[in-house]
Each structure stands twice: as structure tokens, then as C-alpha cells.
C-alpha positions as CSV (number, residue, x, y, z in Angstrom):
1,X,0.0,0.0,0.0
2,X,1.3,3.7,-0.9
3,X,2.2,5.7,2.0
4,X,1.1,9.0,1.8
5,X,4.4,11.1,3.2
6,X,5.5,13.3,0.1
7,X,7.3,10.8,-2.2
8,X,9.0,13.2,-5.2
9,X,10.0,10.7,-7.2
10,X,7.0,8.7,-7.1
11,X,5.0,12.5,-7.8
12,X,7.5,12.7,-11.2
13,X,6.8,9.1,-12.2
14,X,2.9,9.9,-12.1
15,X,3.4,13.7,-13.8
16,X,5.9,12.3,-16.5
17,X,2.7,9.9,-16.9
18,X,0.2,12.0,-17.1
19,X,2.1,13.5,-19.8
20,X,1.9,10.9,-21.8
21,X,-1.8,9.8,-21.4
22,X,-2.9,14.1,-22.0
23,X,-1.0,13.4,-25.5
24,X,-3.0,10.4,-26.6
25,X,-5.1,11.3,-29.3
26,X,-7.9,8.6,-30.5
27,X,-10.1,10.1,-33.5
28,X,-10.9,7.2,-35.5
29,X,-14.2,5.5,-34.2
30,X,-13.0,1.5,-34.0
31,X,-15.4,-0.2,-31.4
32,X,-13.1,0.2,-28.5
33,X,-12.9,3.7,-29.1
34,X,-15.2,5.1,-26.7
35,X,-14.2,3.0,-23.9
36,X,-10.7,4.1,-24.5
37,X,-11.4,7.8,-24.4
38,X,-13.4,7.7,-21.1
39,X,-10.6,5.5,-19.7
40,X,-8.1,8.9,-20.8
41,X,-11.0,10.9,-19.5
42,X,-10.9,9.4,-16.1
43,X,-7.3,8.7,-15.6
44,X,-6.4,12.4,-16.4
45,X,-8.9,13.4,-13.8
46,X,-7.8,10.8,-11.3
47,X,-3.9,12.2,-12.1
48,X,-4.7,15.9,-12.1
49,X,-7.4,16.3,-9.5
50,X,-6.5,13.5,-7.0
51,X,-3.3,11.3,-7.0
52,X,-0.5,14.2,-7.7
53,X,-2.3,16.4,-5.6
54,X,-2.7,14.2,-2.7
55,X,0.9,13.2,-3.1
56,X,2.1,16.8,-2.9
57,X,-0.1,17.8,-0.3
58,X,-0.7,14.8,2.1
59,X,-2.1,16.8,4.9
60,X,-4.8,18.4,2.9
61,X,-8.5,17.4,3.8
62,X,-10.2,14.9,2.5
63,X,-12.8,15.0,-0.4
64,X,-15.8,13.1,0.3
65,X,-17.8,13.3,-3.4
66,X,-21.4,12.5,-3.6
67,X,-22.4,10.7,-5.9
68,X,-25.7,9.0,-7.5
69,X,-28.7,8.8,-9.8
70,X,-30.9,11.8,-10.8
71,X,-33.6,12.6,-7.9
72,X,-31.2,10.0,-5.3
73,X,-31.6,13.3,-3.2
74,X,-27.5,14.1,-2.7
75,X,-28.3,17.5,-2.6
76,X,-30.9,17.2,0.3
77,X,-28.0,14.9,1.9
78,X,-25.6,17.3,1.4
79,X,-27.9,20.5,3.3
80,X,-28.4,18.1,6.2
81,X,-24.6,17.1,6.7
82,X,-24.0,20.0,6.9
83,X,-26.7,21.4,8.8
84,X,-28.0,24.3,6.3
85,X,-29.1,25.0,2.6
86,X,-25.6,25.3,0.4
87,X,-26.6,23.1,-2.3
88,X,-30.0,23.6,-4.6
89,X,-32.6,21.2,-4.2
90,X,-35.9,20.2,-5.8
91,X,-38.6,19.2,-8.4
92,X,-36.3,20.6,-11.5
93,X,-34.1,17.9,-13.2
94,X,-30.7,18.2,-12.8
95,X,-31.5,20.0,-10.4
96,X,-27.2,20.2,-9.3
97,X,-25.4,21.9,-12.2
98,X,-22.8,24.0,-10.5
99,X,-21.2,21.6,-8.0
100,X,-20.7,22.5,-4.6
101,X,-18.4,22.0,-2.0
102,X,-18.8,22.8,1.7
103,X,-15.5,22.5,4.3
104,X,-14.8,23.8,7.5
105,X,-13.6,27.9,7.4
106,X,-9.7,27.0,8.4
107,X,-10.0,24.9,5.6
108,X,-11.3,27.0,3.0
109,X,-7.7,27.8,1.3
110,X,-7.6,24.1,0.3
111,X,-9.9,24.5,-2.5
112,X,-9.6,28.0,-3.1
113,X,-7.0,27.5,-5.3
114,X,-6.4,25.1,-8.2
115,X,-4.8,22.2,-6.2
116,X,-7.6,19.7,-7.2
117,X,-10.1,20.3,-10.4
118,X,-7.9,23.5,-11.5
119,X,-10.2,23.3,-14.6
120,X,-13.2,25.0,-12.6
121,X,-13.4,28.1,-12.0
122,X,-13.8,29.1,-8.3
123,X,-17.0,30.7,-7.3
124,X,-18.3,32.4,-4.0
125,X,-21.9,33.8,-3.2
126,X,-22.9,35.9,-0.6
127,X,-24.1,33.9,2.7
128,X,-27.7,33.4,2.4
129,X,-30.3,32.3,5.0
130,X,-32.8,29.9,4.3
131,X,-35.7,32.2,2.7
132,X,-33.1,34.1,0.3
133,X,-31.5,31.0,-1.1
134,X,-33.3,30.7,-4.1
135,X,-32.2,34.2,-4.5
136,X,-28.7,33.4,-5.6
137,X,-27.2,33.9,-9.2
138,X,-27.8,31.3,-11.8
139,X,-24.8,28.7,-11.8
140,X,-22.4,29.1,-14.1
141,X,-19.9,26.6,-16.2
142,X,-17.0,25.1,-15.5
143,X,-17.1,26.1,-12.3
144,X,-17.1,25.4,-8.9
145,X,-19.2,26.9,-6.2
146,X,-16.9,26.9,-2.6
147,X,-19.2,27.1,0.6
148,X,-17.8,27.2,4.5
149,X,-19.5,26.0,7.2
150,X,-18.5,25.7,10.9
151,X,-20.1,22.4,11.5
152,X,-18.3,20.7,9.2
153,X,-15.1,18.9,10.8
154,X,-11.8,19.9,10.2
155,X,-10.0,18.0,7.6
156,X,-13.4,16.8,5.6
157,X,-15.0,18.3,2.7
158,X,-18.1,17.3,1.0
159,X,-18.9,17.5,-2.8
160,X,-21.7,17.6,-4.3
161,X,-21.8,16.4,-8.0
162,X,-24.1,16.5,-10.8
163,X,-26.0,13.1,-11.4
164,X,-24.4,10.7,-12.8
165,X,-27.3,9.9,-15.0
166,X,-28.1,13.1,-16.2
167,X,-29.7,13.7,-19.3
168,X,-27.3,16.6,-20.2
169,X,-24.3,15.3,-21.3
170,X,-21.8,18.0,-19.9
171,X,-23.1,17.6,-16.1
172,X,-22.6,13.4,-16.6
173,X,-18.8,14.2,-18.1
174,X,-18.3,16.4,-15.0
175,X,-20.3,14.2,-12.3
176,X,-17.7,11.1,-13.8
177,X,-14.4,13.4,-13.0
178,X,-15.3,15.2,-10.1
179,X,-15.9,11.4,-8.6
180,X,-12.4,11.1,-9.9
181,X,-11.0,13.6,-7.3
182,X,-12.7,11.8,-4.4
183,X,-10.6,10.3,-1.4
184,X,-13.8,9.1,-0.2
185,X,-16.6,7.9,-2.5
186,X,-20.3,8.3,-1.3
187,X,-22.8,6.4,-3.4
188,X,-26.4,7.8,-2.6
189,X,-29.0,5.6,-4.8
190,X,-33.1,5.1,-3.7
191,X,-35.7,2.1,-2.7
192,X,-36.8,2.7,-5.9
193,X,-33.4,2.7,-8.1
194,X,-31.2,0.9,-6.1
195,X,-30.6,-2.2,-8.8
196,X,-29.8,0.6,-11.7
197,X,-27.5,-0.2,-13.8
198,X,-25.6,3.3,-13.8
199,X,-25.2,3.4,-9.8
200,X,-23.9,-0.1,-9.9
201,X,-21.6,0.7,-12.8
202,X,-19.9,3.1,-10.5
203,X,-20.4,1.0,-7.5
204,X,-17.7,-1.8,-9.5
205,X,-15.6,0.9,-10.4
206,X,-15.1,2.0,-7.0
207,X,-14.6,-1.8,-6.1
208,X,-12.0,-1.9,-9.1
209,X,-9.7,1.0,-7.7
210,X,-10.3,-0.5,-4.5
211,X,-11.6,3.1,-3.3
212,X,-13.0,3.9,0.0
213,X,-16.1,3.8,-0.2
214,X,-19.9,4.3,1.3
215,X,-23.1,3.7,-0.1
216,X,-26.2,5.8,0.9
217,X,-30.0,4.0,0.4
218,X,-31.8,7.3,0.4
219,X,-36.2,7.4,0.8
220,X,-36.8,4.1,1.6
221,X,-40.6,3.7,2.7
222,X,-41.0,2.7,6.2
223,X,-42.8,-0.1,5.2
224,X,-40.3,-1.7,3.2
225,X,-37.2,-0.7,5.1
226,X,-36.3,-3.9,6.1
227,X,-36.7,-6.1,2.9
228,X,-35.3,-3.0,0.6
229,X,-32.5,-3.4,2.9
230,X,-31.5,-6.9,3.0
231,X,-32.3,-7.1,-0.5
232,X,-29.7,-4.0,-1.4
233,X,-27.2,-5.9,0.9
234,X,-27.8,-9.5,-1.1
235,X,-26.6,-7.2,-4.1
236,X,-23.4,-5.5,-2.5
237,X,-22.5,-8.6,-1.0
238,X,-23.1,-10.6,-4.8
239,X,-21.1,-8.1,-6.3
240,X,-18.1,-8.1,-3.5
241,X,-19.0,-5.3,-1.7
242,X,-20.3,-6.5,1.6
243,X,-17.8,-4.9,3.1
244,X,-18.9,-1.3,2.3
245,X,-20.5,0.6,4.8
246,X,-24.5,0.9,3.8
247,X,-26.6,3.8,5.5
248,X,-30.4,3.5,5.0
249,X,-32.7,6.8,5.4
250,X,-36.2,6.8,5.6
251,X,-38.5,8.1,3.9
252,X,-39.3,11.5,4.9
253,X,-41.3,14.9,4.3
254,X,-38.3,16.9,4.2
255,X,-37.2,14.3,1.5
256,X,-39.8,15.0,-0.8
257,X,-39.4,17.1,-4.0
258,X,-40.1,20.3,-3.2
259,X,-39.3,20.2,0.7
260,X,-37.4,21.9,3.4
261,X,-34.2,20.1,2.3
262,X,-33.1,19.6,5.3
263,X,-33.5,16.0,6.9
264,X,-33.7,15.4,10.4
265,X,-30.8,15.2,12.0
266,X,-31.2,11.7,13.5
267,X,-32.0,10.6,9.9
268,X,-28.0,11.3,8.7
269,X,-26.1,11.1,12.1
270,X,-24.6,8.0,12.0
271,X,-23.4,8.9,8.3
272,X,-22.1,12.3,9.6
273,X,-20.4,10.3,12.6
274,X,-18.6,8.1,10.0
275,X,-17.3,11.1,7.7
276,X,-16.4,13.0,10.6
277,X,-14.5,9.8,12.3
278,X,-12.4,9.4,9.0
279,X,-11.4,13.1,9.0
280,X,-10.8,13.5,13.1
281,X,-9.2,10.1,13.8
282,X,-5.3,10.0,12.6
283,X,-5.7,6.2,12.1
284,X,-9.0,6.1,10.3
285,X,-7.8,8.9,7.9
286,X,-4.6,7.6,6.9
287,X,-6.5,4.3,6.4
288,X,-9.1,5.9,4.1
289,X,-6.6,8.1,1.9
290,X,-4.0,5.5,1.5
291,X,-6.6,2.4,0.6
292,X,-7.9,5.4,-2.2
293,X,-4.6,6.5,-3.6
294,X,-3.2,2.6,-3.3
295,X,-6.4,1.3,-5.1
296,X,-6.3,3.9,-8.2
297,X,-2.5,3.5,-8.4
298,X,-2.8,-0.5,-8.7
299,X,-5.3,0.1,-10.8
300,X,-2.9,2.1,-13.5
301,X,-1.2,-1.7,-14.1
302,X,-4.2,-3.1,-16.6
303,X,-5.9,0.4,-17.3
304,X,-2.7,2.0,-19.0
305,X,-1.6,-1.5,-21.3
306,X,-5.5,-1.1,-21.7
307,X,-5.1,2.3,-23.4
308,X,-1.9,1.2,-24.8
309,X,-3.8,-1.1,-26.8
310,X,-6.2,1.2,-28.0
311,X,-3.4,3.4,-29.1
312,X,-2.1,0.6,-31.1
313,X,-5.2,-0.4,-32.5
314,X,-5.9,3.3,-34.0
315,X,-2.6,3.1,-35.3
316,X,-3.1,-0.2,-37.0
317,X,-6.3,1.5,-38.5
318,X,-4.5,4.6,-39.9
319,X,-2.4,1.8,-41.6
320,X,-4.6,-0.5,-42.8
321,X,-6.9,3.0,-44.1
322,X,-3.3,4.9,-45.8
323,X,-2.3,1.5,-47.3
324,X,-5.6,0.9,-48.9
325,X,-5.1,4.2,-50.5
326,X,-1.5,3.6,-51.6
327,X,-2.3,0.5,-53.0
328,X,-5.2,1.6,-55.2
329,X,-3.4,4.4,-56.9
330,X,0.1,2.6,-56.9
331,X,-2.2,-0.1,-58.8
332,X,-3.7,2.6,-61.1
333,X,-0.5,4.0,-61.4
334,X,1.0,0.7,-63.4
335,X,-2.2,0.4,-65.5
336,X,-1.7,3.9,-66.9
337,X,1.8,3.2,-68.0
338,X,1.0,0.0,-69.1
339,X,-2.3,1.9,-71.0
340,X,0.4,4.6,-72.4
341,X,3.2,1.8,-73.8
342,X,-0.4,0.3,-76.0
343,X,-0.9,3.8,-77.2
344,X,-4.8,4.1,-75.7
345,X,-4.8,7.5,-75.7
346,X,-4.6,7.7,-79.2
347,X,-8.9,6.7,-79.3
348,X,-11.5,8.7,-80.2
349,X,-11.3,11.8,-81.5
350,X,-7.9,12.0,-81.0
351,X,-7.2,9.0,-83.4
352,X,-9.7,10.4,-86.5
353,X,-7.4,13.8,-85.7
354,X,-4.1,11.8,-86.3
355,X,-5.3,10.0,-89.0
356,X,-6.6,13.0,-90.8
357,X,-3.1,15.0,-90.1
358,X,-1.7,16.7,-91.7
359,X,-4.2,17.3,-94.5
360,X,-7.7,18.0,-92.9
361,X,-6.3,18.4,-89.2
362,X,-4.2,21.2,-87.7
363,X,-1.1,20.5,-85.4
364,X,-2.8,22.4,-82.6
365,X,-5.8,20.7,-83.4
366,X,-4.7,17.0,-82.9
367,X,-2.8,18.5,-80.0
368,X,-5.8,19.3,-78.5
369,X,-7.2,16.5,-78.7
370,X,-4.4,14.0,-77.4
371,X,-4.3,16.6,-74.4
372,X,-8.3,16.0,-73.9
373,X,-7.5,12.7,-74.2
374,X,-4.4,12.1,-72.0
375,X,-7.0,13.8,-69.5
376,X,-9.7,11.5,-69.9
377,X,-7.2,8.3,-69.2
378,X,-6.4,9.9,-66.0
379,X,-9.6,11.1,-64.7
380,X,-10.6,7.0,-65.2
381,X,-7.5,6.1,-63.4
382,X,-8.5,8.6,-60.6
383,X,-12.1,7.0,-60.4
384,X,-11.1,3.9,-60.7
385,X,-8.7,4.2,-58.1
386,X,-11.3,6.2,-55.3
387,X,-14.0,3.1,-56.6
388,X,-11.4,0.4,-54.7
389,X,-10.4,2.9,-52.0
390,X,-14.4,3.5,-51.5
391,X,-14.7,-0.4,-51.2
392,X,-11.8,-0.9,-48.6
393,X,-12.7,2.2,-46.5
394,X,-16.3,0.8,-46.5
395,X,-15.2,-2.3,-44.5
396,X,-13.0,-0.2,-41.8
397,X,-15.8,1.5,-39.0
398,X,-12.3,4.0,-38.7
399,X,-12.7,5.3,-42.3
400,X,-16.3,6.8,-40.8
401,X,-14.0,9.7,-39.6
402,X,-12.6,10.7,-42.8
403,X,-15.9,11.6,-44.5
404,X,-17.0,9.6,-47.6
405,X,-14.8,8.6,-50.1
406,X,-15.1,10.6,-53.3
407,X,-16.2,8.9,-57.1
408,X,-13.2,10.5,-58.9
409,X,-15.6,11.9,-61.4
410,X,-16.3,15.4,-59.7
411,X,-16.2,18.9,-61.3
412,X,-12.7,19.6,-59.2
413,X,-11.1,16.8,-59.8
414,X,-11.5,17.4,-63.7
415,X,-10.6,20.7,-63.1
416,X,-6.9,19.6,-61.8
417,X,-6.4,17.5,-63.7
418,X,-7.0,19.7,-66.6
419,X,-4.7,22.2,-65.1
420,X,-2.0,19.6,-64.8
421,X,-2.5,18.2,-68.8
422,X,-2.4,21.8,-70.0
423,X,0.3,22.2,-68.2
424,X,2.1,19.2,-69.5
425,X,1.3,20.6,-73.3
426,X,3.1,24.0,-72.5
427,X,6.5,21.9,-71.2
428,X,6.2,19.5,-74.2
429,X,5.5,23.0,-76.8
430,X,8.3,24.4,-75.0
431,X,11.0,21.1,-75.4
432,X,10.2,20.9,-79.0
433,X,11.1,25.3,-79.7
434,X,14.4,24.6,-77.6
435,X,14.8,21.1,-80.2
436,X,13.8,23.4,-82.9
437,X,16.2,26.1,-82.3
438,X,19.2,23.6,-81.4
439,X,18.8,22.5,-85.2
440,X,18.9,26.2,-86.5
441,X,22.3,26.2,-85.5
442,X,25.2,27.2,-88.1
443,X,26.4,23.9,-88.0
444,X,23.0,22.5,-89.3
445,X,21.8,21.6,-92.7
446,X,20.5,24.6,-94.9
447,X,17.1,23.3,-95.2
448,X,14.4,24.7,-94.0
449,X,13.8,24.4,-90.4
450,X,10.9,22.7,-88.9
451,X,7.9,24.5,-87.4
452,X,8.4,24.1,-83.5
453,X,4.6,23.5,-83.3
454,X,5.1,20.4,-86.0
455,X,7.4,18.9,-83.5
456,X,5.5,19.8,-80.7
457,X,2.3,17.1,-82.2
458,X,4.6,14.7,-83.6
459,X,6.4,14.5,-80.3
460,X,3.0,14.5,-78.6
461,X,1.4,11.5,-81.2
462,X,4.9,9.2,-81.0
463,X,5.0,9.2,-77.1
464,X,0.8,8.8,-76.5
465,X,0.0,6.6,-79.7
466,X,1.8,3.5,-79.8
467,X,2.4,1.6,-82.1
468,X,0.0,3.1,-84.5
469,X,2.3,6.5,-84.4
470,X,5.3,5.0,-85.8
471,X,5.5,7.2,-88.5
472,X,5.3,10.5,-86.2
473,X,9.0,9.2,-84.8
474,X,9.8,8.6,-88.1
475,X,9.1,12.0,-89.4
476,X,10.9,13.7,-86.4
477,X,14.1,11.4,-87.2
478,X,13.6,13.3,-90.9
479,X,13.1,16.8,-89.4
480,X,15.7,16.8,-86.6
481,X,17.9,14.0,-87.7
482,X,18.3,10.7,-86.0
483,X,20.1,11.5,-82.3
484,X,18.3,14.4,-81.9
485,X,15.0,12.5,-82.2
486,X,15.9,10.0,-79.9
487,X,17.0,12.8,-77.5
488,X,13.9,14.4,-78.1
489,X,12.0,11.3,-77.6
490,X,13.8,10.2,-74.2
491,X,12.9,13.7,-72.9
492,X,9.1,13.4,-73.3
493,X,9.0,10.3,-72.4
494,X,10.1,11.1,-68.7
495,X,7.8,14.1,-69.1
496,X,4.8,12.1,-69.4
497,X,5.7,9.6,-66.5
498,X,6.6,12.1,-64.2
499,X,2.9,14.5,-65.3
500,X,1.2,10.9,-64.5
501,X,3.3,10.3,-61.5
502,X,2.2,14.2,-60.6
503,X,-1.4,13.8,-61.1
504,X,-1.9,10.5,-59.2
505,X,0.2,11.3,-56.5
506,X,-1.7,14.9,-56.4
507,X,-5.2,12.9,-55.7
508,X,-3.9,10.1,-53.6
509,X,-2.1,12.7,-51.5
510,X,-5.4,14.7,-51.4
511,X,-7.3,11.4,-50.2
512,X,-4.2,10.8,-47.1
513,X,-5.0,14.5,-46.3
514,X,-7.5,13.5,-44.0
515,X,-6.0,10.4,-42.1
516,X,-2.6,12.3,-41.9
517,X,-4.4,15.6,-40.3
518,X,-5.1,13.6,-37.3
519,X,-1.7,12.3,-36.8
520,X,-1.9,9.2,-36.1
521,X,1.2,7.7,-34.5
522,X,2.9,4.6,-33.0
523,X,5.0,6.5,-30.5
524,X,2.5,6.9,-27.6
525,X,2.0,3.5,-27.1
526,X,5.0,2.6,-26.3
527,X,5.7,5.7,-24.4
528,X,3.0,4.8,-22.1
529,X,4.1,1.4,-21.7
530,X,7.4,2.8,-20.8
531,X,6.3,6.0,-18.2
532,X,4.1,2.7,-16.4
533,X,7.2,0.5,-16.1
534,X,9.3,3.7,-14.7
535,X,5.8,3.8,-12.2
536,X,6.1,1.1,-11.3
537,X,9.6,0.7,-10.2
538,X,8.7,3.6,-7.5
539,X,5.5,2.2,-6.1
């Protein structure tokens, strides 16, 4: 069991571990997903508002949470524990929405400051008497309201939480962390609720950090107080937890929606007697802080492989999701070259253009239309490859946070690749004037020399039509003479590969855009195995 004298190293071994699980990330959806990111949730509140905390600051009072179902009366609980009206209560649901917590004046400067749940803003009202309370400003968020009262005993405070079943989703978040911070957990379910599945959820947790714990069975009719009870004690002692202190309060006026809110005070004295006992005995309050801080630490040896393995698992996603991707434009990137060595862009109207050159079709003409044409092949490739990435995304869940896979055959993506064919055409016109003008110089034959936009198409129509364009590398052997063709030739040639190579990789980069945003790694898994392992050489 931790001992709860200030332990530095221990402190850095937790800190340099909450470091690691604040910079876990988990965006893709898989189906352990949301069980990993409330396990983050709760072991960053457990970290920040509890264990370091109570490490640094041993001495400090301890934090009794209560806890429970929507109308389990904690608020009415609270008011009687304490002896007045500090916490709202009645018919509206939630009716708790700024949290409260109550502790003796001397302790006040405690929880004034951020030492536990820094991430709520402190607030203090006026004192108010009974009649005026309703008076009070309207709570606000993210904060927490502090309260002093003398009758509370030295070294205890109380805190009362939002329900835990709550039907707005912020005050269930908060209720789950401020539970979190708790040295003491006090479970306050009904006659009514009492085999819920949400108070029992937290009653296992509490059981699986080994916390100290207390459960409260709150308006129980006096008719039925003694088989509520020994039925509510079957269950704890069922699930383990027969152990636990139970308290059982009656059914009462005051406990009605809508009451005083105070009980009376015979109806919570022996639960008082117990809080107060744990804070005012030296014994009973190292016992109770030390079983709490032992339990949540032991529990960090199957929680943190726990989210280790989630990590891994998103990061086996992002793989399996990126390599689907690669694979289906690597793939489309083969057929296109494979499509370009059998000459297919030369179909269409861009084969009656070559056919009917030089007589009934202009150079910039069949130009045009193995450019169109070069562009078509692509946009195919594109769809074809966003069709097979489409298909594999649809079997991951984790593709559902990318957004849908696009058809390939959208207004944008013709548009780029447009841009990039046209672009192609202008490097290709301007290769062929810098061929042209090479062969213009003194050393040349006095012929005539060739047009550079004649080169330009003949270039074009031997690199894009196969076979079936033999004669366009012919002719350019007869303009520019035999090396220089093949120069000439070689050049384009890589031009084309690398404006395929540019396009596809443009597109499949522009699918990856989305999985690489979130940044997705491999790293924090094993740095969270590792910041455990140095934990757990300190323990």
C-alpha cells in the first residue's frame, strides 16, 4: 500500500505519466474507441485532481464526493450534513449543475486554489439564510461553487456532484471526474433505483480501484425498510461489496421534491459520525486516503496496457486506411503506364485527328485532342482508383471519420487534372522550340527548319500513340535527324511519366490529407508502456 508522506520521485513518475496519457489522441471510431477515451477521460482526472495532488499535499483534507442517480436526493444529503441549505434542491431535473463544495472555514484555502479540479473556475456567493436562497445567481460553467461552514469537521469536505445519469451530457462528463477527485466515494441511490444499472456501474468501479467507499440507500418507505435493505445488501454482498459501509434513510417529508431540504438530523447522524470519524481520527484517515490512492494507483497496471492497446489499435487502423489508398493508386499508377506503352490515348477523337493529319487536321488541333484525351485516361485512373479505396474504406468503421470517399468523377477533380495536362502541353511546346532552335544552328543543314509547333504534335502523337504512331517518330528522325530524335523522344517520355506520376500522387495525396491531419502515431503506445514500467519501479 502507498504511504502517503511526500514521495518526489513517485509524484514525477505519475506527472511524466500524465504527460503521456494528455497526448494520446484517439479520433478514428473502431469499437473500442469510446471506452478508451473515457478510460483517458478518467485517468487524467484521477492524475490531475487526485493522486498528484494528494501526493504533494498529504495533509490536505479529504474529499468526500457525492455521488448518485438523478432525484437520489444528494443535494438534500448534502444540506443536512452539513446542517444548512448550500446546495440547490428540488422538483427541476438536474437540479445540481454548479457543483458544490462545503469545508470547515480553516479549511477553505484548500480549494480555493487550483490544487484539485484547476479546470473550474472558483466561485463564491454571498451567505444566504434559508428564505433568500433561491435568491442566488444562476450557476455558471466550468465552475465550482466553494461554501464554509462551521459544522463541518476539520480536515473533511463534501462535494456535491451532478447526477451521474443526467440527461445533459456536460453535467454526466463532469459528475464522472469530479468522482475522480474523491478520497472518499459516497454512493447515494433510492428504494426505488437501487438495482440501476448506472449506480452499480460506479459502485464496480469504486470496487475496481479499490476506493473507499460508502453507499447511501436514500427514501426508503418505512414499510419496506427492512426487505429494501436486506435485498440492497444481497446485491453489494453478490457483487463483493459487503464490506462497504451501507446507511439507509427513511422516507421522509423533508425528502420529498419540493421540501425543506433539510432531513432530520437523526436521519443522517450516523453517516455524519462516520465522515467525521475518518477526518478527526489520525488512524481512520490515513487508512481511508492511503486504501484510495493505493487502489487507483494498482489500478494504472491493466488500465494504462489497456489504453496502450487502443493506441495501437488506432494506429493499426490509420495503416490498414493509408495503405488501402497507396495500394489503389500505386495499382492505377501501373495500368496507366501500361495503358500509355499500347498507345490508348490515341482513341477517339484524338485518333480520327491523327489519322486525318496533316491534311484535314491542324497541329494544334490534334494537339488538343491528345491533351483531352491524356485527360480522360487519368480522370478513369483517378475513379477507378477512389471506386477500390471507396470499397476498402467501406469495411473499416475507422474510415467513418474521414468523410465519404469521393467517385473521382467530380467537377474539381477534372478541373486539376485539366490544369495539370495543359500544363504538360506548355513543357512539351516548349522542349520541342528549344529542339527546334538547337537544329537552327550554323552547323546544321541549310534546309528549312521545322515548325516548333510540328514537332510539338509529332512528339506528342509518338509518345501517347503506340504503335500506331510509328510514322510521327519517323518523321521527327527526318526533321531533326536521327540523335536528336531520340533525344527528343527520351525527354518526353520522362515528361509524361513524371505529369502521370504528378497527377496521381496529387489525388492520392489529397485522399491521405485527412487520415494524416489527425496524426496518427505509434509513439505513444509505447511511451506509455514505458512512463508505467518507470511507475512502477517507484511504487
Amino acid at each position: 500500500m502507498v504511504t502517503l508522506d511526500e514521495r518526489p520521485q513517485l509524484i514525477d513518475a505519475l506527472s511524466a505519466l500524465r504527460d503521456r496519457v494528455a497526448a494520446v489522441r484517439l479520433p478514428l471510431p473502431l469499437p473500442d474507441t469510446p471506452r478508451a477515451r473515457q478510460t483517458r477521460a478518467e485517468l487524467l482526472a484521477q492524475l490531475d485532481d487526485y493522486l498528484v495532488p494528494r501526493l504533494k499535499d498529504p495533509d490536505a483534507p479529504l474529499l468526500a464526493v457525492v455521488g448518485g442517480s438523478t432525484g437520489a436526493g444528494k443535494s438534500t444529503l448534502v444540506n443536512s450534513l452539513v446542517g444548512r441549505r448550500v446546495s440547490e434542491s428540488g422538483v427541476l431535473r438536474p437540479t445540481t449543475r454548479t457543483p458544490v463544495l462545503v469545508c470547515h472555514p480553516e479549511d477553505h484555502h484548500w480549494f480555493a486554489g487550483m490544487r484539485v479540479l484547476p479546470q473550474l473556475t472558483r466561485v463564491w456567493l454571498p451567505q444566504a439564510d434559508d428564505d433568500h436562497a433561491d435568491d442566488a445567481p444562476p450557476p455558471e460553467e466550468n465552475a465550482l461553487r466553494v461554501e464554509t461552514a462551521a459544522s463541518m469537521p476539520r480536515g473533511l469536505a463534501l462535494l456535491d456532484a451532478p447526477d451521474i445519469d443526467s440527461l445533459v451530457v456536460e453535467n454526466r462528463l463532469l459528475a464522472a471526474e469530479l468522482i475522480c477527485a474523491a478520497d472518499i466515494w459516497v454512493m447515494v441511490t433510492t428504494a426505488s433505483r437501487y438495482a440501476d444499472a448506472v449506480p452499480w456501474h460506479l459502485l464496480r468501479t469504486a470496487k475496481e480501484y479499490d476506493a473507499t467507499l460508502v453507499t447511501v440507500l436514500d427514501r426508503v418507505p418505512h414499510q419496506v425498510i427492512g426487505e429494501v435493505s436486506r435485498q440492497y445488501e444481497a446485491l453489494l454482498d453478490k457483487a463483493g461489496l459487503g464490506d462497504v459501509p451501507r446507511f439507509t434513510i427513511p422516507e421522509l417529508p423533508e425528502s420529498a421534491d419540493g421540501g425543506s431540504g433539510l432531513l432530520p438530523d437523526s436521519a443522517v447522524a450516523a453517516l455524519r459520525g462516520w465522515l467525521a470519524h475518518r477526518a478527526e481520527d489520525p488512524a481512520a484517515r490515513q487508512q481511508a486516503a492511503d486504501r484510495t490512492a493505493t487502489g487507483v494507483i494498482d489500478s494504472l497496471d491493466a488500465r494504462l496496457p489497456e489504453l496502450a492497446g487502443a493506441v495501437a489499435a488506432q494506429y493499426a487502423a490509420s495503416v490498414r486506411l493509408g495503405g488501402a489508398v497507396e495500394a489503389a493508386y500505386g495499382e492505377q499508377a501501373k495500368r496507366v503506364r501500361e495503358q500509355l506503352g499500347r498507345g490508348a490515348v490515341l482513341a477517339g477523337d484524338a485518333r480520327t485527328r491523327w489519322r486525318a493529319y496533316p491534311r484535314d487536321s491542324t497541329a494544334d488541333e490534334l494537339l488538343d485532342a491528345l491533351a483531352e484525351s491524356l485527360a480522360a485516361l487519368l480522370h478513369c485512373a483517378v475513379s477507378a482508383a477512389e471506386e477500390r479505396v471507396r470499397d476498402a474504406w467501406r469495411r473499416e468503421p475507422a474510415a467513418d471519420a474521414l468523410g465519404p470517399a469521393r467517385t473521382g468523377r467530380d467537377r474539381d477533380t477534372a478541373e486539376r487534372i485539366g490544369v495539370e495536362v495543359r500544363r504538360w502541353r506548355r513543357v512539351l511546346e516548349e522542349i520541342a522550340e528549344d529542339e527546334v532552335r538547337t537544329v537552327e544552328r550554323p552547323s546544321a543543314p541549310r534546309t528549312a527548319a521545322p515548325e516548333a509547333d510540328t514537332v510539338a504534335v509529332l512528339l506528342a502523337a509518338a509518345l501517347l500513340g503506340g504503335r500506331r504512331t510509328r510514322a510521327a517518330g519517323e518523321r521527327l528522325a527526318e526533321l531533326l535527324g536521327a540523335q536528336a530524335a531520340l533525344r527528343l523522344r527520351d525527354k518526353g517520355g520522362e515528361l509524361v511519366l513524371s505529369y502521370v506520376d504528378r497527377v496521381l500522387h496529387a489525388e492520392r495525396d489529397r485522399r491521405l490529407a485527412p487520415l494524416e491531419a489527425l496524426d496518427v502515431t505509434p509513439e505513444p503506445q509505447a511511451e506509455l508502456i514505458a512512463a508505467l514500467s518507470v511507475l512502477q519501479k517507484e511504487k
